[in-house]
N, C-alpha and C positions, 0 to 999 in steps of 0.2 A: 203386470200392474200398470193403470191408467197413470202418464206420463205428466205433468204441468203443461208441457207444449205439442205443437202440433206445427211442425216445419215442413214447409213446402217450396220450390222454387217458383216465383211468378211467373216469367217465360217457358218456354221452351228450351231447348238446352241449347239452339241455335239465336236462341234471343239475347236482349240484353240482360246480366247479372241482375240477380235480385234476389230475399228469401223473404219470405212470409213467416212469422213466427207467430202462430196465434195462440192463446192462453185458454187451454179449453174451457174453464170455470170462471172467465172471469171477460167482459167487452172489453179486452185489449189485446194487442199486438206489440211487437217490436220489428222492423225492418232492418235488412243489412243490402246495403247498395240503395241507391238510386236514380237509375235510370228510368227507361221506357217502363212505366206502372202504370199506364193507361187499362192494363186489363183489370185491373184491380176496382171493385165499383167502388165508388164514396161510403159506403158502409164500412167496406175494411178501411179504409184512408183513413175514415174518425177513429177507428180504433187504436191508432198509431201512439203510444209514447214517449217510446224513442226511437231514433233511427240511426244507425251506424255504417257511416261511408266508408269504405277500402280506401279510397283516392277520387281525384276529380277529373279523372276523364269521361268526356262525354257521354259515354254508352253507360258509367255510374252513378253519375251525377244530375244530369239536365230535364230527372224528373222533377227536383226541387219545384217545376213551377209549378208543376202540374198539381203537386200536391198543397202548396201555400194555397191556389184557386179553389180545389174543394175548402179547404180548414179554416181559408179566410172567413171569420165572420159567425163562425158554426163552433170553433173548439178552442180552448182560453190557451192549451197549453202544449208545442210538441219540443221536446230535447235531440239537436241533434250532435253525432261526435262524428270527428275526421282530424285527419293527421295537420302535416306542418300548413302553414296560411290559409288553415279552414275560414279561420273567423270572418278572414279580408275577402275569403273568397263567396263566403253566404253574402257578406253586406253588398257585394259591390252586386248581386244578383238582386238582391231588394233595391237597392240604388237605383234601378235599371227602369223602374217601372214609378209612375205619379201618384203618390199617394195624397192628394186632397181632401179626401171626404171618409177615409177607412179610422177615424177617431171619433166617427159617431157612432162606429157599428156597435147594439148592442152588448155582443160577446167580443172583450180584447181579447186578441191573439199574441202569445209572450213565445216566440222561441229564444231556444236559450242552448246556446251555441257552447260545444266542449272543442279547444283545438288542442291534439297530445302535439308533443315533441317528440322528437326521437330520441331525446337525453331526458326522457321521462317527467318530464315537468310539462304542463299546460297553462293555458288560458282560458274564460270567458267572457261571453261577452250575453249582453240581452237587447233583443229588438222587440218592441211592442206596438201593437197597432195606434194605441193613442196617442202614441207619440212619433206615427209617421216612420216609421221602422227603423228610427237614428239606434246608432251605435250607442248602445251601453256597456262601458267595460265594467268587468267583478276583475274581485282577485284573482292573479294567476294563484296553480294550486302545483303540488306533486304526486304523483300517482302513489298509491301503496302497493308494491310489487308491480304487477299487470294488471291490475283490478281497476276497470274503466266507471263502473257499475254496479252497486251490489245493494239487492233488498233481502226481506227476510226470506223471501224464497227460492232465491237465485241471485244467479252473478254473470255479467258479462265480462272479461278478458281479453285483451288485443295485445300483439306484438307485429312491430313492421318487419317487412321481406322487404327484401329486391327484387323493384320491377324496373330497374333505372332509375328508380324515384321511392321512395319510401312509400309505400304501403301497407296498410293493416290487414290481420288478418284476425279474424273473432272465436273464440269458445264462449259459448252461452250453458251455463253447467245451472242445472238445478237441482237445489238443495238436497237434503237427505228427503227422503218420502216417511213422515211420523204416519202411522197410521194408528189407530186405537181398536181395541182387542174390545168390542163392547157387552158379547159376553163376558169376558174377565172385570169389566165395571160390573154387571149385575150380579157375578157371582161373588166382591165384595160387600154386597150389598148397599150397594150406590146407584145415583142414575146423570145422566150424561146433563152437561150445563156450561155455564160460560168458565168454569175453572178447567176444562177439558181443553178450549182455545190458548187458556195461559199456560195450560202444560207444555202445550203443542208450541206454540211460540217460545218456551225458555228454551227448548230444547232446540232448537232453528239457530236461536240467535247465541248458542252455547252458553247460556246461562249455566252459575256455579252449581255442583250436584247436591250442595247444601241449602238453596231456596229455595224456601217457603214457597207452596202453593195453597190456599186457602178453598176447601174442598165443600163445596154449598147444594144441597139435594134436599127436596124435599119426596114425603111419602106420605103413605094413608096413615102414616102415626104421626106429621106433622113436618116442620122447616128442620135439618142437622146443619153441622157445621162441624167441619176438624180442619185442621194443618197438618201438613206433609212435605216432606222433601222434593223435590225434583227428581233425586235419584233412585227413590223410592217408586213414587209410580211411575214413572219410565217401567222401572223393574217390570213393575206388576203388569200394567194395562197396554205396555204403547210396541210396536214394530218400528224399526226405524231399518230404513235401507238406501244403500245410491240411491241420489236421481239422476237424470238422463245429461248425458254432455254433447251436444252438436256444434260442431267445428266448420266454418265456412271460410275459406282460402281460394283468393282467386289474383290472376294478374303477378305472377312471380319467376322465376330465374329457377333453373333448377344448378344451382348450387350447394356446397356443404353448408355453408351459412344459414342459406334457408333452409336445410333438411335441419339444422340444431335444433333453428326457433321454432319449428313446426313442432319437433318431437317435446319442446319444453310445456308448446304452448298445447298440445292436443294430444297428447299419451293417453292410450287405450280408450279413445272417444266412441262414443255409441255409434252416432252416425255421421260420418264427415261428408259434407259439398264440399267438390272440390274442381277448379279447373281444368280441362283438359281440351285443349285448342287444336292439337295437332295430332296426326298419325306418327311413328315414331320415325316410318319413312321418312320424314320431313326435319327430322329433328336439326338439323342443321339452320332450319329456316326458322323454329321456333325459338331456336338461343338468339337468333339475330331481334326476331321482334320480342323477347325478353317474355316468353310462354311457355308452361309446359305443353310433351306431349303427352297424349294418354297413356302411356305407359310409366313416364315419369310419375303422374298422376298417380296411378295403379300401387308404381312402388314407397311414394310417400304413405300412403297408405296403411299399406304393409309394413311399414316401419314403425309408423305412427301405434300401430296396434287397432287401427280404426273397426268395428265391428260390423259397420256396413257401410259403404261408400255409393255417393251419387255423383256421377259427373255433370258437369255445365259447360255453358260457354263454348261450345264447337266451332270451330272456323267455318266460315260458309261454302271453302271449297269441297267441303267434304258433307252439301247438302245430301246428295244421294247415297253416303257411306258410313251414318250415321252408325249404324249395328259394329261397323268395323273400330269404329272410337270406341264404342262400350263394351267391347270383345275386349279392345286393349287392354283399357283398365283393370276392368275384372281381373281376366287371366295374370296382371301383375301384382293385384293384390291379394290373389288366390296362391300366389306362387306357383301359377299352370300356366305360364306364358303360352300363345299360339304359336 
């Protein structure tokens, strides 16, 4: 079954962090990371939403310009999230730069800034181009559970690790997949219309099994009309199944701490991205710079219950031994170590 998304990593796996998240049925995207996305053309750029930072080290972060430059002036709206002094840390990046004349640009441009806390509570804030990208605080808010994000057809989810520093890590889970049985409409003897969308959406948004659906078809004998329950035609017409969970995790400690939050926050995920910086031979070197190695990798994994795993992020010393990093993994989340 066709999936909601279509996840891909922007670099190479020696490049900087980054995931593409495109929306097959729909001119949108979500991003997680942002660094180097210069290969990314401005077509994906405009399709951006929202975009979800790990943390703000350079190789995550310091594509922000690149991308204000395409959407300057072209896209009314992009949301982006990150951890502790995100907000301070977007404004003082718009600070940086003279904005004189960007309040006449036809299309204003509103980003609109989420920063979590680690004690689960956040803030916003909103910069607009008409107004010279000054600081507009909103209400600080509180998370409900880990839920960063949630529409009716998906939910984004973060919880920070240790990287020395707080960092998030994301699940992007989409909804249940309704599908509708449309011979079983026609062997009702009905035909498919806008009451098929309100089914499809009570059932998304857990509406009660007792609403009302108002059932409108017409035929070569004219316009009908009935009322039905929700859990009625469910019954009758609709499939409803998982949908897809992708898990991206980078920049962390291999600690029991982090193995908790990973397993609370990505249990039996479809397909997890995940760091893997080091050979394990090295592993002494990768606790010092706070990375996994590919085999830690492997075995997060494997814990996690991940159903396929991608690695990223390879150290550059191991340009030539690339196969030997993805050997690691694998064989640790296959439980067939080399």
């Amino acid at each position: 079954m066709r999936s909601l998304f279509e996840a891909r990593l922007v670099n190479d796996a020696f490049g900087d962090p980054a995931l593409y998240v495109d929306f097959r049925d729909e001119r949108r995207a979500l991003l997680f990371d942002l660094g180097d996305i210069s290969v990314l053309p401005p077509r994906k750029l405009m399709r951006l939403s929202h975009v979800f930072v790990t943390h703000t080290h350079m190789d995550h972060f310091s594509g922000f310009d690149h991308l204000l430059r395409v959407v300057l002036g072209r896209k009314a709206h992009v949301v982006l999230f990150g951890g502790p002094e995100f907000v301070a840390q977007v404004e003082h990046k718009l600070r940086a730069y003279t904005w004189n004349v960007v309040h006449r640009y036809e299309v204003e441009l509103v980003i609109d800034v989420h920063e979590i806390g680690v004690d689960g509570r956040g803030q916003r804030a909103r910069f607009s181009s008409r107004r010279g990208f000054e600081r507009e605080a909103w209400a600080s808010f509180e998370l409900p559970d880990d839920v960063l994000h949630e529409e009716m057809t998906f939910r984004v989810r973060g919880r920070f690790v240790d990287h020395d520093i707080a960092c998030l890590s994301y699940a992007i889970e989409e909804k249940a997949h309704v599908n509708v049985g449309k011979d079983r409409v026609t062997a009702l003897g009905l035909s498919t219309g806008s009451w098929l969308r309100e089914l499809k959406q009570a059932v998304l948004t857990g509406a009660p099994d007792e609403t009302p659906i108002l059932v409108q078809w017409r035929d070569r004998h004219g316009e009908h009309a009935m009322t039905r329950q929700v859990s009625e035609l469910s019954q009758l017409i609709l499939d409803v199944v998982p949908g897809q969970r992708i898990g991206y995790v980078t920049d962390l400690r291999y600690t029991e701490a982090n193995l908790q939050t990973l397993s609370q926050l990505l249990a039996d995920v479809d397909l997890l991205f995940i760091e893997s910086v080091f050979l394990d031979e090295d592993a002494e070197h990768g606790a010092r710079k706070n990375h996994l190695t590919a085999r830690q990798a492997g075995e997060i994994a494997r814990s996690v219950g991940a159903k396929a795993v991608v690695p990223f992020h390879f150290s550059p010393r191991y340009e030539e031994r690339s196969a030997a990093l993805i050997a690691e993994v694998q064989g640790a989340w296959s439980g067939t170590p080399a």
